[in-house]
Chimera marker file (.cmm) of the C-alpha trace (Angstrom):
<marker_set name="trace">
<marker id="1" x="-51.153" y="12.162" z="-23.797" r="1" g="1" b="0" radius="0.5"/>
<marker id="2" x="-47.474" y="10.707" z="-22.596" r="1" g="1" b="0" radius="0.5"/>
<marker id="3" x="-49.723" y="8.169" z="-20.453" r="1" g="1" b="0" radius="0.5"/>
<marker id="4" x="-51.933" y="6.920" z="-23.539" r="1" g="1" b="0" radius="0.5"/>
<marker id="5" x="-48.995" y="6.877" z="-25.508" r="1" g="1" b="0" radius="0.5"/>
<marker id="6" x="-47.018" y="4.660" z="-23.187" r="1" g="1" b="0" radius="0.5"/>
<marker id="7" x="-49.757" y="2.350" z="-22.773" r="1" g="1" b="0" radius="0.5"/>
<marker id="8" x="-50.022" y="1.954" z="-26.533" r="1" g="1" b="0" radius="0.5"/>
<marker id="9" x="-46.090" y="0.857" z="-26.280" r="1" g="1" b="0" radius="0.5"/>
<marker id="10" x="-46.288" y="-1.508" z="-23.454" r="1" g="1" b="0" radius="0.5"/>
<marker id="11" x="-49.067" y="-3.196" z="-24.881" r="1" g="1" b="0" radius="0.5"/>
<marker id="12" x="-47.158" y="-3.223" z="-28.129" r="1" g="1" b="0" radius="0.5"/>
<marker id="13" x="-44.621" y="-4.159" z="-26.622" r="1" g="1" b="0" radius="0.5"/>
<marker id="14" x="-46.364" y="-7.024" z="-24.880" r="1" g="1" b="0" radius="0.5"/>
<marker id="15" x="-47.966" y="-8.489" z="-28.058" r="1" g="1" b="0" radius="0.5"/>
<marker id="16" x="-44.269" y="-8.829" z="-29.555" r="1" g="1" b="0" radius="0.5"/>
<marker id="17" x="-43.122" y="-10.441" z="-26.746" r="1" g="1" b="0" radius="0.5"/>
<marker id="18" x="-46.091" y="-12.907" z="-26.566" r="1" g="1" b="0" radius="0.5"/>
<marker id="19" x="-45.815" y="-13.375" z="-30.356" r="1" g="1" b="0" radius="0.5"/>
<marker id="20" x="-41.822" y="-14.557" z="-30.295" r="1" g="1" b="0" radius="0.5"/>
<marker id="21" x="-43.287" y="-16.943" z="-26.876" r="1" g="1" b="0" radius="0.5"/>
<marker id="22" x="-40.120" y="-15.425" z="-25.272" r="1" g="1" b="0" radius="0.5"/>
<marker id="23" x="-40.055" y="-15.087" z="-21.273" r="1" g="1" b="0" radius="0.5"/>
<marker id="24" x="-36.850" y="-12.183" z="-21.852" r="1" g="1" b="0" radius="0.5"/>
<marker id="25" x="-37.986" y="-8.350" z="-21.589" r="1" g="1" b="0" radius="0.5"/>
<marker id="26" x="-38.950" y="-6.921" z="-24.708" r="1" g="1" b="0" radius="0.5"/>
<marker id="27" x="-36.433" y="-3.963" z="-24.395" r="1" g="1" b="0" radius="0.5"/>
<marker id="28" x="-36.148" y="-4.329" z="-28.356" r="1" g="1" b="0" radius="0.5"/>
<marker id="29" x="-40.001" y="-3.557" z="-29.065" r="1" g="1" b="0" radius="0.5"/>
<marker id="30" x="-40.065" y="-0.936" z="-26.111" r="1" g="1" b="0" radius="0.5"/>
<marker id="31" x="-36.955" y="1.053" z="-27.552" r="1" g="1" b="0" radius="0.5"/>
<marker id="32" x="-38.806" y="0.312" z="-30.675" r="1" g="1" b="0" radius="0.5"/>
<marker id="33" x="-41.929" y="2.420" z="-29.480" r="1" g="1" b="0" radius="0.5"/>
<marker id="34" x="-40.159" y="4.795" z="-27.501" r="1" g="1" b="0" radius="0.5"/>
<marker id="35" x="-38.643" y="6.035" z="-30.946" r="1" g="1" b="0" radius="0.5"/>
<marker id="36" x="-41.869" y="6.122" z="-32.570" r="1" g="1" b="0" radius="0.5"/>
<marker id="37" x="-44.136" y="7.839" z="-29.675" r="1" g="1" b="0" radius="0.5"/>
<marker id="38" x="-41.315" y="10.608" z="-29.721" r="1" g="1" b="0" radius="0.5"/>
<marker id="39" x="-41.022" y="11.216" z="-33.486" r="1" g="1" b="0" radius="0.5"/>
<marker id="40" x="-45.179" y="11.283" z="-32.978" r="1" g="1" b="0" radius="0.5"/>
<marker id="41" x="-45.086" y="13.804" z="-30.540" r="1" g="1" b="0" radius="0.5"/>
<marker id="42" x="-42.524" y="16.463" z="-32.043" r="1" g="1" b="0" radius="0.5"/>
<marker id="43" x="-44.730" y="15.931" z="-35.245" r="1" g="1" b="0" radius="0.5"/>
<marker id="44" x="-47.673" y="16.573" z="-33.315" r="1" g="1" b="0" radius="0.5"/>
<marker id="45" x="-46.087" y="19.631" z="-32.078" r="1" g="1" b="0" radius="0.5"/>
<marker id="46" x="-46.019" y="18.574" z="-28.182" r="1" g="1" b="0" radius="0.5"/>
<marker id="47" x="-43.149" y="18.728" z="-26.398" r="1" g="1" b="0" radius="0.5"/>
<marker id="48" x="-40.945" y="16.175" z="-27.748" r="1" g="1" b="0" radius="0.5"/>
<marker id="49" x="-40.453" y="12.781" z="-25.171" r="1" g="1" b="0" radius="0.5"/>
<marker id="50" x="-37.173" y="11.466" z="-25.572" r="1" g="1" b="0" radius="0.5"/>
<marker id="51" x="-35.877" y="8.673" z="-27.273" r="1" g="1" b="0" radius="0.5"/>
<marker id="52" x="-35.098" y="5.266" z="-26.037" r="1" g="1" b="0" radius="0.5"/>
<marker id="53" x="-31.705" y="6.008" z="-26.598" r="1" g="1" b="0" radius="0.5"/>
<marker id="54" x="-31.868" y="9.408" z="-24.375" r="1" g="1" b="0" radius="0.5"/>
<marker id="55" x="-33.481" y="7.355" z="-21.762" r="1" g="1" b="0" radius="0.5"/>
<marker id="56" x="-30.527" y="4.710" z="-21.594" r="1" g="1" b="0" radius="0.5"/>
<marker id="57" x="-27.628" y="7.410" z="-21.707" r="1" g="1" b="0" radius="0.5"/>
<marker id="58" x="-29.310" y="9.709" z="-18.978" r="1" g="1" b="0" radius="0.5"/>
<marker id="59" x="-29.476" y="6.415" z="-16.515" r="1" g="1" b="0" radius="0.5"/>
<marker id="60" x="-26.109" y="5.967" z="-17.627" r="1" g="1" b="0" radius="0.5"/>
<marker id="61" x="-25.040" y="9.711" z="-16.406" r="1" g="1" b="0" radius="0.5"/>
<marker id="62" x="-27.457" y="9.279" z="-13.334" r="1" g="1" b="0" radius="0.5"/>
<marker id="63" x="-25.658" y="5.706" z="-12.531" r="1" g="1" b="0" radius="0.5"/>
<marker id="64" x="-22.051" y="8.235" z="-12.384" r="1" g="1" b="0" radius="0.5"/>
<marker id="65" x="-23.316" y="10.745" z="-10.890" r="1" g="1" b="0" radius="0.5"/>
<marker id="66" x="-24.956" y="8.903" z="-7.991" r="1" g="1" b="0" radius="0.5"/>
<marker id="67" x="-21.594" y="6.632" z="-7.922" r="1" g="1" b="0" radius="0.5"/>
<marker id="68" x="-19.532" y="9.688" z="-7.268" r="1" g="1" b="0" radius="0.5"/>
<marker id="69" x="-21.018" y="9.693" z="-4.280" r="1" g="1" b="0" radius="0.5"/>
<marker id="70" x="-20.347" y="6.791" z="-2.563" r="1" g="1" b="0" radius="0.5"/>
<marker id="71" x="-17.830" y="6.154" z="-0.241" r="1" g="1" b="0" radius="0.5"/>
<marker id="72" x="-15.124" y="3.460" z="-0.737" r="1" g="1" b="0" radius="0.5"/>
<marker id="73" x="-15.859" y="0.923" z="-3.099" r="1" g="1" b="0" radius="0.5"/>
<marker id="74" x="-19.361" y="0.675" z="-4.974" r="1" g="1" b="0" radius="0.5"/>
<marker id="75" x="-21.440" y="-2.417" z="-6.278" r="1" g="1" b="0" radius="0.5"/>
<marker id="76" x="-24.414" y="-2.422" z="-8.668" r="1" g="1" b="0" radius="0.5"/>
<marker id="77" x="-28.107" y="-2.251" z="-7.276" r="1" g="1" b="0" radius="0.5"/>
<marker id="78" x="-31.330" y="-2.396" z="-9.594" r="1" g="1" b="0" radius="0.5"/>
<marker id="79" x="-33.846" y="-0.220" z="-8.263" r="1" g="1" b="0" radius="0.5"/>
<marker id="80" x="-37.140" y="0.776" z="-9.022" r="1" g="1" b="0" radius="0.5"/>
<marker id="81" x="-39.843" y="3.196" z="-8.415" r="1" g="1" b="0" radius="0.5"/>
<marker id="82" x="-43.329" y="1.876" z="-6.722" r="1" g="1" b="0" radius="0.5"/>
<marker id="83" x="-44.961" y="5.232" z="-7.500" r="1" g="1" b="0" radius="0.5"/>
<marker id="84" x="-44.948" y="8.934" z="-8.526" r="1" g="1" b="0" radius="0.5"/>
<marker id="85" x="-44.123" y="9.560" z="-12.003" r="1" g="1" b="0" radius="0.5"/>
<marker id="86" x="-41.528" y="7.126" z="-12.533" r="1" g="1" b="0" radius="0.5"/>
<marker id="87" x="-43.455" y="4.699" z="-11.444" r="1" g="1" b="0" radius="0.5"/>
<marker id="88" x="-42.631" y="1.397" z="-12.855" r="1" g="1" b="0" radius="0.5"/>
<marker id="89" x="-38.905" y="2.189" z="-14.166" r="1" g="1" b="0" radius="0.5"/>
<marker id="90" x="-35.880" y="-0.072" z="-13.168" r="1" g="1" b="0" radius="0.5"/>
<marker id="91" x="-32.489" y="1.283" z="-13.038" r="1" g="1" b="0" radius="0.5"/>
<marker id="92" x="-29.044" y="-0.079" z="-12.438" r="1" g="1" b="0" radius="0.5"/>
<marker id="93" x="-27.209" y="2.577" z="-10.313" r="1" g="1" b="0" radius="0.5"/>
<marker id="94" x="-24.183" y="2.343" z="-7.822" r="1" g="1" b="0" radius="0.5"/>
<marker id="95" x="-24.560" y="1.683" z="-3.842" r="1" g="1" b="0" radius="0.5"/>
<marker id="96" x="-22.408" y="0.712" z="-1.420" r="1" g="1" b="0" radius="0.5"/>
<marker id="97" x="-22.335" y="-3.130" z="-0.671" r="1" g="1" b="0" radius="0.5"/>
<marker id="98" x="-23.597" y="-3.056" z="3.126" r="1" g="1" b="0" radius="0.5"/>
<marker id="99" x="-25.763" y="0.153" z="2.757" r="1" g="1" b="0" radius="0.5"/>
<marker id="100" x="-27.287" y="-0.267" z="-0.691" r="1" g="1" b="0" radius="0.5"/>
<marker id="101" x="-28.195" y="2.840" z="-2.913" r="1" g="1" b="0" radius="0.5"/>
<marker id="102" x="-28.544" y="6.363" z="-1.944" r="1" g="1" b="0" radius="0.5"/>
<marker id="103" x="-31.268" y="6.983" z="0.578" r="1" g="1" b="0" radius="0.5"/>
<marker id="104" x="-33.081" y="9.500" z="-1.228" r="1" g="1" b="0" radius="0.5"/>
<marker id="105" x="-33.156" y="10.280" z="-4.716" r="1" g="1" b="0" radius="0.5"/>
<marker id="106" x="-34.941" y="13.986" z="-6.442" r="1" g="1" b="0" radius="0.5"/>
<marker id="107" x="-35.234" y="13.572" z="-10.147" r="1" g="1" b="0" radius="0.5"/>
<marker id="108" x="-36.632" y="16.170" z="-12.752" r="1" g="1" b="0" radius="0.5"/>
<marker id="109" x="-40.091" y="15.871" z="-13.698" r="1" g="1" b="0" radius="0.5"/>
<marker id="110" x="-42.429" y="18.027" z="-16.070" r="1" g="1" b="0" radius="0.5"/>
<marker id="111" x="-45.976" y="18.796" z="-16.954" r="1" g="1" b="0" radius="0.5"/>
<marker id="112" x="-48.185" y="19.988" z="-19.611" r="1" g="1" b="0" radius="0.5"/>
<marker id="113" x="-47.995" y="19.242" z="-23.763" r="1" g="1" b="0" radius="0.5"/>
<marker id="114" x="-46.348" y="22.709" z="-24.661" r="1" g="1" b="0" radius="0.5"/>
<marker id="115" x="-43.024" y="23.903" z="-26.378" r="1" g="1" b="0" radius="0.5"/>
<marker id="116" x="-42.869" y="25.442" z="-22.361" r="1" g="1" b="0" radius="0.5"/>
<marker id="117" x="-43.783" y="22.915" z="-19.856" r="1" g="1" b="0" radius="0.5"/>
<marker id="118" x="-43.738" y="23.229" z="-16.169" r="1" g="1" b="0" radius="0.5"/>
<marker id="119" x="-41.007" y="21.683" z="-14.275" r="1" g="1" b="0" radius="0.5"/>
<marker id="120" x="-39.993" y="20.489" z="-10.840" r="1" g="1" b="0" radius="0.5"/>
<marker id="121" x="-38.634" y="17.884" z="-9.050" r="1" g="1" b="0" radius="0.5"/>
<marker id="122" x="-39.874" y="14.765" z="-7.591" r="1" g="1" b="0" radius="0.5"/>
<marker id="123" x="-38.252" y="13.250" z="-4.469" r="1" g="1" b="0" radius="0.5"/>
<marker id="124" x="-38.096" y="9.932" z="-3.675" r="1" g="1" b="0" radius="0.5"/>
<marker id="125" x="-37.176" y="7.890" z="-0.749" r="1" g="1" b="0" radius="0.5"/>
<marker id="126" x="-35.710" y="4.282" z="-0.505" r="1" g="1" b="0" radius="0.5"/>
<marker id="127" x="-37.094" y="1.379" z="1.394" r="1" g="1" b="0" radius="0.5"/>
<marker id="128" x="-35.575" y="0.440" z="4.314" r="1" g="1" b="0" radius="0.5"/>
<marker id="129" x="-33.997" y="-3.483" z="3.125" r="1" g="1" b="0" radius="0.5"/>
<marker id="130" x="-34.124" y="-4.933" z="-0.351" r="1" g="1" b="0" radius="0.5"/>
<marker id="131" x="-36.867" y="-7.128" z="-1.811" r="1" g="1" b="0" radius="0.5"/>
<marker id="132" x="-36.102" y="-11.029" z="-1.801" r="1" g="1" b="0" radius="0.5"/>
<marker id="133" x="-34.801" y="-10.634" z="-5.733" r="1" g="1" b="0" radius="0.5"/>
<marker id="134" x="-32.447" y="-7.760" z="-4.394" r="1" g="1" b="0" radius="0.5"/>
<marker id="135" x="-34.244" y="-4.817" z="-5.433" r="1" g="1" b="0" radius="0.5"/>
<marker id="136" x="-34.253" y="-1.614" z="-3.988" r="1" g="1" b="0" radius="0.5"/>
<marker id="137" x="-37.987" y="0.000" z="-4.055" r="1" g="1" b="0" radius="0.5"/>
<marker id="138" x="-38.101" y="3.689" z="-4.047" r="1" g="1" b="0" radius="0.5"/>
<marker id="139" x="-41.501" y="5.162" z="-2.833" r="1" g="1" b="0" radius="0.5"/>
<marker id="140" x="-42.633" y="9.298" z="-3.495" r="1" g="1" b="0" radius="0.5"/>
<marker id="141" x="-41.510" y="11.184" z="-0.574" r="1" g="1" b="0" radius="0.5"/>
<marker id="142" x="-44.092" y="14.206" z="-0.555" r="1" g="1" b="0" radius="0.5"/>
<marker id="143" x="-46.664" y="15.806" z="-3.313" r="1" g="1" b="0" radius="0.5"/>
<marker id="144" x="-46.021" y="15.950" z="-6.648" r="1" g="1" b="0" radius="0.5"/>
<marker id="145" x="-48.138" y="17.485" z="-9.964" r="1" g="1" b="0" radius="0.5"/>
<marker id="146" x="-50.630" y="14.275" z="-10.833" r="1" g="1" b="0" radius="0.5"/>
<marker id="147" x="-49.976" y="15.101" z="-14.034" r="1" g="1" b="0" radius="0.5"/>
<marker id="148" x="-45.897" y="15.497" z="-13.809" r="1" g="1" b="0" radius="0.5"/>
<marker id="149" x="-43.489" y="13.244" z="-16.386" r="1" g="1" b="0" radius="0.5"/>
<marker id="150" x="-40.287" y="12.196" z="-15.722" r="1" g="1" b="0" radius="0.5"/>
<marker id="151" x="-38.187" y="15.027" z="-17.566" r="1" g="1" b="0" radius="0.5"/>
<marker id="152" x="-35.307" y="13.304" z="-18.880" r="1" g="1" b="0" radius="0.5"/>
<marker id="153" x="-32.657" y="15.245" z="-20.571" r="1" g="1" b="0" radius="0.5"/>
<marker id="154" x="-28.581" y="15.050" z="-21.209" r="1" g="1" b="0" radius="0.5"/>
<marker id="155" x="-28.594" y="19.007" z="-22.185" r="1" g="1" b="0" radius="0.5"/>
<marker id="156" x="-27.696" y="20.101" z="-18.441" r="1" g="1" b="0" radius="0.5"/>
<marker id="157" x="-25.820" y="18.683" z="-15.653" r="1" g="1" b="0" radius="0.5"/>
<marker id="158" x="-28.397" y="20.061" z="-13.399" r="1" g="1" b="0" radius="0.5"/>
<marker id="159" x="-31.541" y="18.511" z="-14.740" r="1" g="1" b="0" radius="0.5"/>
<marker id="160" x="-29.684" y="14.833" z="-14.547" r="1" g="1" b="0" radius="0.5"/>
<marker id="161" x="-30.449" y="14.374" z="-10.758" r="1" g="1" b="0" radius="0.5"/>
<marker id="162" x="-29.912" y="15.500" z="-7.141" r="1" g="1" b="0" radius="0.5"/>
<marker id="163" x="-29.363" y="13.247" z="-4.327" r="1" g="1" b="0" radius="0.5"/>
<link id1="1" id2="2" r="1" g="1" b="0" radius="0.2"/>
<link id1="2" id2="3" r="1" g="1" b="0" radius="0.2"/>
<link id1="3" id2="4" r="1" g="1" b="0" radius="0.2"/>
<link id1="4" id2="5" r="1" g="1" b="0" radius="0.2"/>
<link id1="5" id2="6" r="1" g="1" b="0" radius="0.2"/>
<link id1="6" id2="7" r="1" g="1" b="0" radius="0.2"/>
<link id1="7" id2="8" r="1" g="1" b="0" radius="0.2"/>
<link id1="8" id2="9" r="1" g="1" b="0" radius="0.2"/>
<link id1="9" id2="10" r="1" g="1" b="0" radius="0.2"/>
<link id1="10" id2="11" r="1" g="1" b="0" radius="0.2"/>
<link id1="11" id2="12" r="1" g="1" b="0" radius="0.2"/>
<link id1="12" id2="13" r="1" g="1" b="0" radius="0.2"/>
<link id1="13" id2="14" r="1" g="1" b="0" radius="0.2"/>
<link id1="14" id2="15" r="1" g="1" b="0" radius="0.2"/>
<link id1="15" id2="16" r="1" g="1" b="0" radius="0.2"/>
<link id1="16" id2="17" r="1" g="1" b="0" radius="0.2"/>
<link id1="17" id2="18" r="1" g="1" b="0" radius="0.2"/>
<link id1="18" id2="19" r="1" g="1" b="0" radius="0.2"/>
<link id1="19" id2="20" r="1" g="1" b="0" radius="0.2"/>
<link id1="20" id2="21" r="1" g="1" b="0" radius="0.2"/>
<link id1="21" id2="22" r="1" g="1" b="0" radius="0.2"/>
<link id1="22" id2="23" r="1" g="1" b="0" radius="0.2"/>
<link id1="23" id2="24" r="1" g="1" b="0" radius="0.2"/>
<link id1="24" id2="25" r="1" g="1" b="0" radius="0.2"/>
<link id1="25" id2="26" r="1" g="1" b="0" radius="0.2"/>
<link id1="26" id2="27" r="1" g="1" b="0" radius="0.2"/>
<link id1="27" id2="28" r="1" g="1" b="0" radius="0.2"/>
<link id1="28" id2="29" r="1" g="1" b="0" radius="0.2"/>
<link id1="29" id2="30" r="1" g="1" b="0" radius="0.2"/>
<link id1="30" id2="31" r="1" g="1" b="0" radius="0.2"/>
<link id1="31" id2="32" r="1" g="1" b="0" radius="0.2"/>
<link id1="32" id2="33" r="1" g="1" b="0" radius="0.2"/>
<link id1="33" id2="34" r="1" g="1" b="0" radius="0.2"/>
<link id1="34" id2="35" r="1" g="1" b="0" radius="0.2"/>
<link id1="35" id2="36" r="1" g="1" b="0" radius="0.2"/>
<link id1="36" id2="37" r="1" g="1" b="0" radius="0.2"/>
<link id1="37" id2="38" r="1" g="1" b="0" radius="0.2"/>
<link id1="38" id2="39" r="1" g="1" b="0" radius="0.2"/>
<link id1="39" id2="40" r="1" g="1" b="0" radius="0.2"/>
<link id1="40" id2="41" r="1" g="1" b="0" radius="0.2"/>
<link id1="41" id2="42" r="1" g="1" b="0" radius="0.2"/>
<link id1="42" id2="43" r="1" g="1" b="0" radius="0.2"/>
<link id1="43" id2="44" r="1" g="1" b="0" radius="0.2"/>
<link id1="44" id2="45" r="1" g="1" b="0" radius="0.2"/>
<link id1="45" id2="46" r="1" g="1" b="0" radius="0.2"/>
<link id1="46" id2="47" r="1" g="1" b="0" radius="0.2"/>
<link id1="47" id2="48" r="1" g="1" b="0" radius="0.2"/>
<link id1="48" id2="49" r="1" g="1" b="0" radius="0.2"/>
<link id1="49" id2="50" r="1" g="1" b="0" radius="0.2"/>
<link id1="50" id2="51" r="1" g="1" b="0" radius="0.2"/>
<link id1="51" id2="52" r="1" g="1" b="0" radius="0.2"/>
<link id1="52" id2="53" r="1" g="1" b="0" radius="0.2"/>
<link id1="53" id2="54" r="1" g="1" b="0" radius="0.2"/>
<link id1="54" id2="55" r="1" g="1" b="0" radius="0.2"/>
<link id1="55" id2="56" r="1" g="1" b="0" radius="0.2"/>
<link id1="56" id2="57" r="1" g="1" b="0" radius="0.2"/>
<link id1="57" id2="58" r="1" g="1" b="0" radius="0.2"/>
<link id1="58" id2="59" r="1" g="1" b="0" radius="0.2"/>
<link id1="59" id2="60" r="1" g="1" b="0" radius="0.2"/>
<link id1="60" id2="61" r="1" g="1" b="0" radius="0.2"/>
<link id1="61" id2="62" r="1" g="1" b="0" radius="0.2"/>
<link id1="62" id2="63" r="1" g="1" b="0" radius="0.2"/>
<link id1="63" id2="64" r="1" g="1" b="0" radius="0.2"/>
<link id1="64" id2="65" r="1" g="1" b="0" radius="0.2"/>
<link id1="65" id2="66" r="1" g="1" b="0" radius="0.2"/>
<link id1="66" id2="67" r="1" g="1" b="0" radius="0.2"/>
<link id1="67" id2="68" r="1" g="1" b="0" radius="0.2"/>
<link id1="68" id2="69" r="1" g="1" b="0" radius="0.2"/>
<link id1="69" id2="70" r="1" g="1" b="0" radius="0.2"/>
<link id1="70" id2="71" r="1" g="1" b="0" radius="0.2"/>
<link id1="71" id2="72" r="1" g="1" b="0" radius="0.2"/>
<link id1="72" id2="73" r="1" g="1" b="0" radius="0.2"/>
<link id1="73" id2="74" r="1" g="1" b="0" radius="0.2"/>
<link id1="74" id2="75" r="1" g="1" b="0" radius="0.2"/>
<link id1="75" id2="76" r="1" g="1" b="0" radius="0.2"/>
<link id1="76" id2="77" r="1" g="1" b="0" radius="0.2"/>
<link id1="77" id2="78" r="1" g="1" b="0" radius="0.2"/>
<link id1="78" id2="79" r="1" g="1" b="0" radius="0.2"/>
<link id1="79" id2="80" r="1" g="1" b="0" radius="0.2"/>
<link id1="80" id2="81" r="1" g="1" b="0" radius="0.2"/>
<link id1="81" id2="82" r="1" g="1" b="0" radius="0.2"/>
<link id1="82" id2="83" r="1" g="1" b="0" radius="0.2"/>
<link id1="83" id2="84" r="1" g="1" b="0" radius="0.2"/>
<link id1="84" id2="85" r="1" g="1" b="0" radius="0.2"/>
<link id1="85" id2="86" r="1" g="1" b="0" radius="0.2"/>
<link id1="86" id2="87" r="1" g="1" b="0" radius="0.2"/>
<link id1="87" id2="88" r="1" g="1" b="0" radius="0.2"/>
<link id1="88" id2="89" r="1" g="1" b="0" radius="0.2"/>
<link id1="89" id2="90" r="1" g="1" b="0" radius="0.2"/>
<link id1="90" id2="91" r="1" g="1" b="0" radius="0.2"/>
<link id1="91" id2="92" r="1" g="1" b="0" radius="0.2"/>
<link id1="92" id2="93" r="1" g="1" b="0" radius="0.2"/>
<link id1="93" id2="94" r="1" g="1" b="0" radius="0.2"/>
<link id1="94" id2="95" r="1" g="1" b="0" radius="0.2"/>
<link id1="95" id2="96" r="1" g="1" b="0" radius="0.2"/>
<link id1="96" id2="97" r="1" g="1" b="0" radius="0.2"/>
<link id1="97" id2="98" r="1" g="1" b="0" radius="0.2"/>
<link id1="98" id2="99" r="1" g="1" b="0" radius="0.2"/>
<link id1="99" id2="100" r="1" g="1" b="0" radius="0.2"/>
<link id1="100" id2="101" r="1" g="1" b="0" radius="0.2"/>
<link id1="101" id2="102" r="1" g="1" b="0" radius="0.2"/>
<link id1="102" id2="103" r="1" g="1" b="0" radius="0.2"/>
<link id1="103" id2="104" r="1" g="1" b="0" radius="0.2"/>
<link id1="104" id2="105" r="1" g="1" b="0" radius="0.2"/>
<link id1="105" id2="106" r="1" g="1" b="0" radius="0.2"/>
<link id1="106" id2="107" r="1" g="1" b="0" radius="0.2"/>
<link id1="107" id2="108" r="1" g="1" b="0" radius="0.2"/>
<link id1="108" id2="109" r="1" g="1" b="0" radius="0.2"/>
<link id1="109" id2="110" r="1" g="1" b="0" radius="0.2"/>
<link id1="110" id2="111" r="1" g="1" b="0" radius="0.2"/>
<link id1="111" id2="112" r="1" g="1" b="0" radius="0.2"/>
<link id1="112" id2="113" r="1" g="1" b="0" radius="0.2"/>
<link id1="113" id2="114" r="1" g="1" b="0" radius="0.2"/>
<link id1="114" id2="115" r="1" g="1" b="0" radius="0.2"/>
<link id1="115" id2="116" r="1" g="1" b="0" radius="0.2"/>
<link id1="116" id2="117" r="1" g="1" b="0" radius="0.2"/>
<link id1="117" id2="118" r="1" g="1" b="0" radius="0.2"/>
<link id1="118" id2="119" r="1" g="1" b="0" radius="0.2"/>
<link id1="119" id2="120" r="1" g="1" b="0" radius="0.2"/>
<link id1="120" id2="121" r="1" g="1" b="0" radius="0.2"/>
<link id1="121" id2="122" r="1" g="1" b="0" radius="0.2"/>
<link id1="122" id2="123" r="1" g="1" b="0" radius="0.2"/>
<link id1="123" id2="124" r="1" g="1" b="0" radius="0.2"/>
<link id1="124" id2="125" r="1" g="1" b="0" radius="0.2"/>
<link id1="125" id2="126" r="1" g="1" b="0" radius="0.2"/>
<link id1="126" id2="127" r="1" g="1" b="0" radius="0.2"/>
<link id1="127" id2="128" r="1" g="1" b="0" radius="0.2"/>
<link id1="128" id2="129" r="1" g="1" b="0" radius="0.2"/>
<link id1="129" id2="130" r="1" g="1" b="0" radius="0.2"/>
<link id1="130" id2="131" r="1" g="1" b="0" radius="0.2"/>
<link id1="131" id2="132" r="1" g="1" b="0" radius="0.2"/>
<link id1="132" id2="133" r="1" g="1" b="0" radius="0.2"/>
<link id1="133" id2="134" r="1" g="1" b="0" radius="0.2"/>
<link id1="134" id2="135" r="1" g="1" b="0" radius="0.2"/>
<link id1="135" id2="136" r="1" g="1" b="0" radius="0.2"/>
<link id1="136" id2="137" r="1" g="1" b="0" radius="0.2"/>
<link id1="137" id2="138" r="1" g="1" b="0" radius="0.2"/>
<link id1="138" id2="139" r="1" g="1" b="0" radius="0.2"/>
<link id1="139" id2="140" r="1" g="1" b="0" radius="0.2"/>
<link id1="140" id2="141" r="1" g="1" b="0" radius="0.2"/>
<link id1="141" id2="142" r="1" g="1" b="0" radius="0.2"/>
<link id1="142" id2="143" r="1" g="1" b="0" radius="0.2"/>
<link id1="143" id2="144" r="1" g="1" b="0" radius="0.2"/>
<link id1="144" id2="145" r="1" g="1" b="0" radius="0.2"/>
<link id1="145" id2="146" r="1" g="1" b="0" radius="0.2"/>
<link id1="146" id2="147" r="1" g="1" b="0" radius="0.2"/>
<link id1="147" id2="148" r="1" g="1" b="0" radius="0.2"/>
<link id1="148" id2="149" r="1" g="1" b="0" radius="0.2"/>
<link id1="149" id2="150" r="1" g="1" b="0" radius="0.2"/>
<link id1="150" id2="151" r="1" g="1" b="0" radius="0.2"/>
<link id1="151" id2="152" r="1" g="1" b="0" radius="0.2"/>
<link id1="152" id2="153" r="1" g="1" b="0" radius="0.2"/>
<link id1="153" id2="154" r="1" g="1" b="0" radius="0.2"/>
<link id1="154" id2="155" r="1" g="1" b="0" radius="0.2"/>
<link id1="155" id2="156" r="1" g="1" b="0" radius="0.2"/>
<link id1="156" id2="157" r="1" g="1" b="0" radius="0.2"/>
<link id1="157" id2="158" r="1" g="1" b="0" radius="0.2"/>
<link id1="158" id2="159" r="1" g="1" b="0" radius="0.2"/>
<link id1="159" id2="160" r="1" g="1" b="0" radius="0.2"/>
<link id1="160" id2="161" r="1" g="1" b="0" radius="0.2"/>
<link id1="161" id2="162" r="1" g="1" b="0" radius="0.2"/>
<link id1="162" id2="163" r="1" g="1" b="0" radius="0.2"/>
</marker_set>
């Protein structure tokens, strides 16, 4: 359902962007649709996904944590995930300027379309240099549920990441 559903946004969000014959990212439309594919799914009665809000405040506590653990002084990366289920996303998190982001990240995932889904982790692992427009690529580092979700939540410190 959560992979219909977010197909339905970016192609929403798409069509806006084509509409407006805009070349910027349509993070309007997709927060947009976020909203709306959560409020769908809590009335539904599946486990709620959250809002595009959430989503932007938990990278924001992800982004700290990760920073707190860099030595000496820290720079912005971008980074994004080739695969696994967080395939696709693009985050701004702290790295050190020679040595780029952390080397591996694990970040909560979840499965099934209940008021009890299953949960885990998924572990990632960073290429070895940056792509040519200074991105860091992040590849799956072992098995993971083909059905698992990013589970992103601010309730607990523990669910925001390990590294």
């Amino acid at each position: 359902m959560d992979i219909e559903l977010a197909e339905v946004a970016d192609k929403a969000a798409c069509s806006l962007l084509r509409d407006r014959w805009d070349d910027a990212f349509p993070i309007a439309a997709y927060v947009e649709l976020l909203t709306a594919v959560a409020a769908l799914r809590a009335v539904l009665g599946f486990d709620p996904t959250p809002t595009a809000r959430e989503v932007f405040d938990w990278s924001e506590k992800l982004g700290e944590r990760l920073g707190d653990g860099v030595d000496g002084p820290a720079s912005f990366c971008f980074i994004r995930f080739a695969n696994g289920p967080y395939k696709g996303a693009v985050l701004r998190v702290p790295g050190a300027p020679s040595l780029g982001p952390a080397a591996t990240l694990t970040l909560p995932v979840a499965w099934g379309d209940t008021a009890d889904p299953g949960r885990g982790e998924a572990r990632y692992q960073r290429d070895v240099e940056a792509t040519d427009d200074g991105l860091w690529l992040y590849r799956l580092d072992g098995d993971v549920r083909e059905d698992a979700r990013p589970h992103i939540t601010l309730s607990a410190t523990s669910d925001l990441v390990g590294a």
